[in-house]
C-alpha positions in Angstrom: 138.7 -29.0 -76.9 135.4 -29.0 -75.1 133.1 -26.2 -75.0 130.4 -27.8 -72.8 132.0 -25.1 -69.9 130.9 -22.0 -72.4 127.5 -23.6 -72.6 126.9 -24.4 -69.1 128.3 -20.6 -68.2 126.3 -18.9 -70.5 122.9 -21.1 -69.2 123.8 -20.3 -65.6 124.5 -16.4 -67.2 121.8 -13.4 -65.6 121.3 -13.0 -69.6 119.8 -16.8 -69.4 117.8 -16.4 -66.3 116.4 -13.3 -68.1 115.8 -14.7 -71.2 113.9 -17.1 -69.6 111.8 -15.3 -67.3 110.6 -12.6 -70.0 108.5 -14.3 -73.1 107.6 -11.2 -73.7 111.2 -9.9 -74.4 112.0 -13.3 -76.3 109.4 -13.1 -78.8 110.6 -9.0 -79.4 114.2 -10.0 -79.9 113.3 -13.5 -82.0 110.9 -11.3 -84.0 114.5 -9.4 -84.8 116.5 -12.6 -85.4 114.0 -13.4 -87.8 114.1 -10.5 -89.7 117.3 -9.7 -89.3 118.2 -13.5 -91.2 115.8 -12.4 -93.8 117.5 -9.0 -93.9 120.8 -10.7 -94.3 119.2 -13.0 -97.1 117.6 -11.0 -99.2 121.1 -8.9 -99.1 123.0 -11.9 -100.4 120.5 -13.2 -102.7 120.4 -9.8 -104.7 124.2 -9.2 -104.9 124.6 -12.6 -105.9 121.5 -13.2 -107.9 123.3 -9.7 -109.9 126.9 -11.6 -110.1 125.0 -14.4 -112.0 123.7 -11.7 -114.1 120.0 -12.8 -113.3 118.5 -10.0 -111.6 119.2 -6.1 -111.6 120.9 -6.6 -115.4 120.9 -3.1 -116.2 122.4 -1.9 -112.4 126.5 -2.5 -112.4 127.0 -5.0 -109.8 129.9 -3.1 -108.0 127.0 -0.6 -107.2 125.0 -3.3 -106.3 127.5 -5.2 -103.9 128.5 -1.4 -103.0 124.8 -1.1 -101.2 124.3 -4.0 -100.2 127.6 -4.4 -98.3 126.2 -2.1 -95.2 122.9 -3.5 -94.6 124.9 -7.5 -94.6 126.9 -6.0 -92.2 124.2 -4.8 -89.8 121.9 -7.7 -90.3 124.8 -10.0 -89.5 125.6 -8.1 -86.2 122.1 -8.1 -85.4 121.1 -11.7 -86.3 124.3 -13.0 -84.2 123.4 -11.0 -81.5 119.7 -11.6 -81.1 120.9 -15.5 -81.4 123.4 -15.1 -78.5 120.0 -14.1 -76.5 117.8 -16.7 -77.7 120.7 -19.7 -77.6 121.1 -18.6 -73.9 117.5 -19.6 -72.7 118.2 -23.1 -74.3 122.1 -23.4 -74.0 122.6 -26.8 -72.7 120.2 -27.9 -75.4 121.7 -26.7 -78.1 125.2 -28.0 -77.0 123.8 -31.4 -77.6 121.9 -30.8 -80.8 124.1 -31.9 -84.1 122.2 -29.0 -86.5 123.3 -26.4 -83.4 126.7 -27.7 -84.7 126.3 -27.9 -88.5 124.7 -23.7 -88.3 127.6 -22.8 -86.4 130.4 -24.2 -88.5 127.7 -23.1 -91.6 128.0 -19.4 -90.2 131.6 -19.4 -89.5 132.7 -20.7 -93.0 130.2 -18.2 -94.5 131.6 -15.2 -92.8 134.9 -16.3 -93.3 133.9 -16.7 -97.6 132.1 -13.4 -97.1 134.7 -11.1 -95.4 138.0 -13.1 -96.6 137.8 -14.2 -100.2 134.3 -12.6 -101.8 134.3 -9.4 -100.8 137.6 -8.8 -101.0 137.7 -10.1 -104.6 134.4 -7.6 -105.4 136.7 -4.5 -104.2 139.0 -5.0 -107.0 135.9 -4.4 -109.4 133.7 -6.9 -110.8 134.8 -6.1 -114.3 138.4 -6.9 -113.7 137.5 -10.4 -112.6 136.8 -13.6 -115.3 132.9 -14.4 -115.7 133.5 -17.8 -114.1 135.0 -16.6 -110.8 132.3 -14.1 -110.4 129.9 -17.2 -110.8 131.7 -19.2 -108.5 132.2 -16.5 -105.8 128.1 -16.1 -106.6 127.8 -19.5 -106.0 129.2 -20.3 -103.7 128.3 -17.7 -101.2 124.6 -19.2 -102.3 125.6 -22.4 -100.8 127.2 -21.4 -98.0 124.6 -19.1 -96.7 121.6 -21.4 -97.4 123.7 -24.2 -95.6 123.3 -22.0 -92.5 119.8 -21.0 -93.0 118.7 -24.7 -93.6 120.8 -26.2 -91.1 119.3 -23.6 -88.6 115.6 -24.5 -89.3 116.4 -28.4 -88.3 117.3 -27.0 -85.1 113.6 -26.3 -84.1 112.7 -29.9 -85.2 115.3 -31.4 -83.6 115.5 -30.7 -80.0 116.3 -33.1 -77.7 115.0 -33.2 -74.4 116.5 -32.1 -71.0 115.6 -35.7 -69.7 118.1 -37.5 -72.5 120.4 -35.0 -72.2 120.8 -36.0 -68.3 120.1 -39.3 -68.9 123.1 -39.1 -71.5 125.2 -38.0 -69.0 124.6 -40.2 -66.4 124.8 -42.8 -68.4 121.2 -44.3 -68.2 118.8 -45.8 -70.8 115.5 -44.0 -71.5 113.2 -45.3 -73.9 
């Protein structure tokens, strides 16, 4: 299924033409986005830095996934939201850029590992589970999360222009 119709809606959106009329409001609500990913980050790396038994040693890590549980939640909400904003000045871009792509399906798979299998394993107690699957669900959160955040900075370096993207379309050669 094609979502080039989701893209083209939400560039043609009031939320686009404001986004792009207000630099002012853009750099306020990426200045959020930014700190709201290192929020999120900084969340994750210390509850799973403390499942690998690295950091926080003497804190039990069901108090430490316990308080950090919150804060993932509202730097997730916030990150996803401020992106909404900032991927609607830029939308028909970003439906052609492959690392758009590869953060998305990053994000999705992460929240789905978060919500679905780690966290729900944590509830039952840290203690109750084997060593090894405490590393792995540390682990592989790790992964999954700095998949998103890597694939995500590409995205600045990777733009392609509005000229190609037309010229794509049309089904002309630019050099």
């Amino acid at each position: 299924m094609d979502v080039k119709f989701l893209f083209e809606a939400l560039d043609a959106s009031g939320l686009a033409a404001f986004s792009k009329a207000s630099g002012g409001v853009f750099a306020l609500v990426q200045t959020v986005h930014l700190a709201s990913m290192a929020l999120l980050g900084g969340m994750l790396l210390v509850t799973d830095l403390r499942l690998l038994n690295v950091v926080l040693r003497g804190v039990s890590a069901d108090l430490v996934v316990e308080a950090t549980r919150k804060w993932i939640n509202y730097a997730l909400a916030a990150m996803i939201l401020s992106g909404i904003y900032m991927s609607s000045a830029v939308a028909i871009k970003l439906y052609f850029n492959f690392f758009f792509w590869s953060k998305m399906t990053a994000l999705i798979l992460s929240c789905i590992s978060l919500y679905f299998i780690k966290l729900p394993l944590l509830e039952r107690g840290v203690d109750r589970l084997g060593v090894w699957t405490v590393r792995l669900i540390a682990l592989a959160s790790l992964v999954t999360w700095f998949s998103v955040a890597a694939s995500g900075r590409w995205i600045g370096f990777s733009y392609v222009s509005y000229t190609h993207i037309r010229a794509h379309q049309t089904g002309r050669h630019i050099s």
